[in-house]
Backbone as CSV, one residue per row, in Angstrom:
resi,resn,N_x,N_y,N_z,CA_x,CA_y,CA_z,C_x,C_y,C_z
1,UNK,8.320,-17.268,-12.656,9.267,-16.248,-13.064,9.410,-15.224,-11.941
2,UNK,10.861,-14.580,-11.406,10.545,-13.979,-10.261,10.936,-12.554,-10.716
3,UNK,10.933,-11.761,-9.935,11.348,-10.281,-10.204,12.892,-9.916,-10.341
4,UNK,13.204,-8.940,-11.076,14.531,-8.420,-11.491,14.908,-7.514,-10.468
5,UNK,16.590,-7.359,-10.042,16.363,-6.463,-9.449,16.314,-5.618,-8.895
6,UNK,15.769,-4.998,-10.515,15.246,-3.083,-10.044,13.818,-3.743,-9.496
7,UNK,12.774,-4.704,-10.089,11.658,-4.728,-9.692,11.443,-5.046,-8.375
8,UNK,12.295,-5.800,-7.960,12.692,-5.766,-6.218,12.753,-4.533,-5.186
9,UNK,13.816,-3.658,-6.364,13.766,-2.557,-5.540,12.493,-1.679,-5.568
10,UNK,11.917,-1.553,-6.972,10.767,-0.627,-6.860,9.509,-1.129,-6.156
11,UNK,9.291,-2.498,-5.932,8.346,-3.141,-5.182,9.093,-2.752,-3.550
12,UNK,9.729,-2.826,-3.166,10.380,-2.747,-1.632,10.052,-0.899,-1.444
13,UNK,10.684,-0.232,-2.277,10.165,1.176,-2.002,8.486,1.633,-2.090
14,UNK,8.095,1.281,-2.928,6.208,1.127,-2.722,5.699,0.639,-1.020
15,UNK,6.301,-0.526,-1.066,6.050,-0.972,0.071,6.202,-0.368,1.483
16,UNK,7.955,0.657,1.155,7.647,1.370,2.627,7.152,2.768,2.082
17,UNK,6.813,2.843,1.449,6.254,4.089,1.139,4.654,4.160,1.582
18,UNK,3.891,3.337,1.346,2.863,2.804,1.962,2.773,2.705,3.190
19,UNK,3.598,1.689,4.087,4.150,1.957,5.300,4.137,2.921,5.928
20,UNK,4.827,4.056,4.998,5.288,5.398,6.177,3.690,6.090,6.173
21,UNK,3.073,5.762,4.779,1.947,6.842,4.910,1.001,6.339,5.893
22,UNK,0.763,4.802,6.016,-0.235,4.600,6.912,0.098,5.133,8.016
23,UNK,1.485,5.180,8.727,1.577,4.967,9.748,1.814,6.737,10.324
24,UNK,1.864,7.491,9.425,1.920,9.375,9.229,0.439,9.251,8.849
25,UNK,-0.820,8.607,8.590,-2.017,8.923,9.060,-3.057,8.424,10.431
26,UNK,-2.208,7.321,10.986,-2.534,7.088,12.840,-3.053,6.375,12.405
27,UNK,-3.630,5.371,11.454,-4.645,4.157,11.199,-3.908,2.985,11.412
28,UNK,-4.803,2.176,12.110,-4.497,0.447,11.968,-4.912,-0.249,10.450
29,UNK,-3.620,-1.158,10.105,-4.805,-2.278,9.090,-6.103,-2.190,8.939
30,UNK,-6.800,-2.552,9.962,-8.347,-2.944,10.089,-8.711,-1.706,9.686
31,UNK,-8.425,-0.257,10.222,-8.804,0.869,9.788,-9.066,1.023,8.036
32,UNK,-7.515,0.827,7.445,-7.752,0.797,6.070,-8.546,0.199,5.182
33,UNK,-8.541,-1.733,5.880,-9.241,-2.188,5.216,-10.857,-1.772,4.574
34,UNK,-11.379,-1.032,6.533,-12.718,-0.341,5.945,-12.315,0.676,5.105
35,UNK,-11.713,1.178,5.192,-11.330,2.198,3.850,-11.599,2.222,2.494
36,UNK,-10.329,1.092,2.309,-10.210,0.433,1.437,-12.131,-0.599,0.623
37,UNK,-12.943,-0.703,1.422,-14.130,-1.546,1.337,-14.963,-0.398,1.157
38,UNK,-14.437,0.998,1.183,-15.537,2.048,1.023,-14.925,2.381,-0.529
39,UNK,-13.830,1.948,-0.964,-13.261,2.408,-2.060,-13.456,0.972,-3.086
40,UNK,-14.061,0.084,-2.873,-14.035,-1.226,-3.628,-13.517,-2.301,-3.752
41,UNK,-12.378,-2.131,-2.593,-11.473,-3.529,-2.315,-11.888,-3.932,-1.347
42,UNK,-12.121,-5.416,-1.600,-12.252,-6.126,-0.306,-11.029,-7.020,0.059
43,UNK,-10.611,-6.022,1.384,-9.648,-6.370,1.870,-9.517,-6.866,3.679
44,UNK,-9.025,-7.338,4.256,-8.753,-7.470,5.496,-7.736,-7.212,6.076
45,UNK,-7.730,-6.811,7.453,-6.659,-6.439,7.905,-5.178,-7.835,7.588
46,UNK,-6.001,-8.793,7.781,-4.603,-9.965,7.433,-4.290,-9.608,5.969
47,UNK,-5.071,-9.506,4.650,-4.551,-9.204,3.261,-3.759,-8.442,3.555
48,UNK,-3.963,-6.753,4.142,-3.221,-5.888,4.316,-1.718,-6.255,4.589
49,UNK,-1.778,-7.096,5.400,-0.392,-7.207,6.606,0.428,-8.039,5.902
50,UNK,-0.378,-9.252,4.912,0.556,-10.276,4.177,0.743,-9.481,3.238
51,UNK,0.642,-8.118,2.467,1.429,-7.996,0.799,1.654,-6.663,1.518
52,UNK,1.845,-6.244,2.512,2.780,-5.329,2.822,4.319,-5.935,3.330
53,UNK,4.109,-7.580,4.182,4.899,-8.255,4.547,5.798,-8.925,3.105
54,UNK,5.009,-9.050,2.362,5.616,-9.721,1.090,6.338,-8.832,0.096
55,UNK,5.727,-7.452,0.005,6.347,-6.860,-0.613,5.897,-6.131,-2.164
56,UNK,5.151,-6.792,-2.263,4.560,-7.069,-3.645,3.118,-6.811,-3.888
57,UNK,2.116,-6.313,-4.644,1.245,-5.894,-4.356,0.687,-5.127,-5.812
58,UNK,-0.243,-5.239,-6.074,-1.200,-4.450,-7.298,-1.035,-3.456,-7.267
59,UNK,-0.871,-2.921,-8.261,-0.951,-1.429,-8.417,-2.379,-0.732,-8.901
60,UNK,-3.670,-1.384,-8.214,-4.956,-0.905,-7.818,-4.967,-0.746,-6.608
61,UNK,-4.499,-2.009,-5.411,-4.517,-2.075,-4.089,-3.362,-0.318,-4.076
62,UNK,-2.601,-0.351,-4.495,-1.447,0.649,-4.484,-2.519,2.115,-4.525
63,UNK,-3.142,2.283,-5.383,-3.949,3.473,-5.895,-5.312,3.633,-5.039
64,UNK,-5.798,2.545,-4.721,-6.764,2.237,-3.586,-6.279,2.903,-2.047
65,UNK,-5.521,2.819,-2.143,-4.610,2.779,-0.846,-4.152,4.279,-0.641
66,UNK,-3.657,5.025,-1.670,-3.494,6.500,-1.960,-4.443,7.228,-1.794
67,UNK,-5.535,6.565,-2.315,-7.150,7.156,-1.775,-7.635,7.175,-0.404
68,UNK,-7.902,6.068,0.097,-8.326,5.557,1.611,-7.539,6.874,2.256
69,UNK,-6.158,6.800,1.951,-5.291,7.612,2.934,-5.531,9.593,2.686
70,UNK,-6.298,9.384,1.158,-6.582,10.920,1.257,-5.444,11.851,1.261
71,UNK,-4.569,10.879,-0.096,-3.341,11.564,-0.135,-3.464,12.322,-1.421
72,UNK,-2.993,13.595,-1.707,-3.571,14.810,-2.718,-2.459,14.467,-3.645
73,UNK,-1.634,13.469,-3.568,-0.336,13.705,-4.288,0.908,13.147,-4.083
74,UNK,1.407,12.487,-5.236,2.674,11.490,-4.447,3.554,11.604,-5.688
75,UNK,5.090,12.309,-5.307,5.717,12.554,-6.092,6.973,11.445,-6.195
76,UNK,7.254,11.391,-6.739,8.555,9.664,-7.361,9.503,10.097,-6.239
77,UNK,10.165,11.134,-6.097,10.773,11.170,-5.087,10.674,10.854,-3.531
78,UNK,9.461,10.318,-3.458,8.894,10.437,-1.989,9.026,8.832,-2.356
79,UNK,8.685,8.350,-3.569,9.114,6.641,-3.544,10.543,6.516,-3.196
């Protein structure tokens, strides 16, 4: 079953939204992943790169990821 699509769109905006933050905190993949492995995901820089490439992605990895980055706050509009 594939996605609808608004779920296209709201998965594609997550995605660069994620994007912009990694890349507005100076970290590589590999960076996050340890991050991310201090926060309970075990992840790798390749996981990272394929469901940012894909688009699509958990909304734990999503919340995991808000953490690692030590973000205080993320308002819908910034999606």
């Amino acid at each position: 079953m594939g996605l609808t699509d608004k779920e296209k769109e709201w998965a594609d905006r997550a995605r660069r939204f994620v994007k912009a933050e990694i890349k507005r905190a100076g970290i590589t993949y590999g960076e996050l992943a340890k991050r991310l492995t201090e926060h309970g995901l075990d992840e790798t820089e390749a996981s990272i790169s394929s469901k940012l490439q894909r688009g699509t992605f958990a909304v734990t990895f999503f919340l995991a990821t808000l953490a690692a980055l030590e973000l205080e706050g993320v308002r819908l509009e910034d999606l």
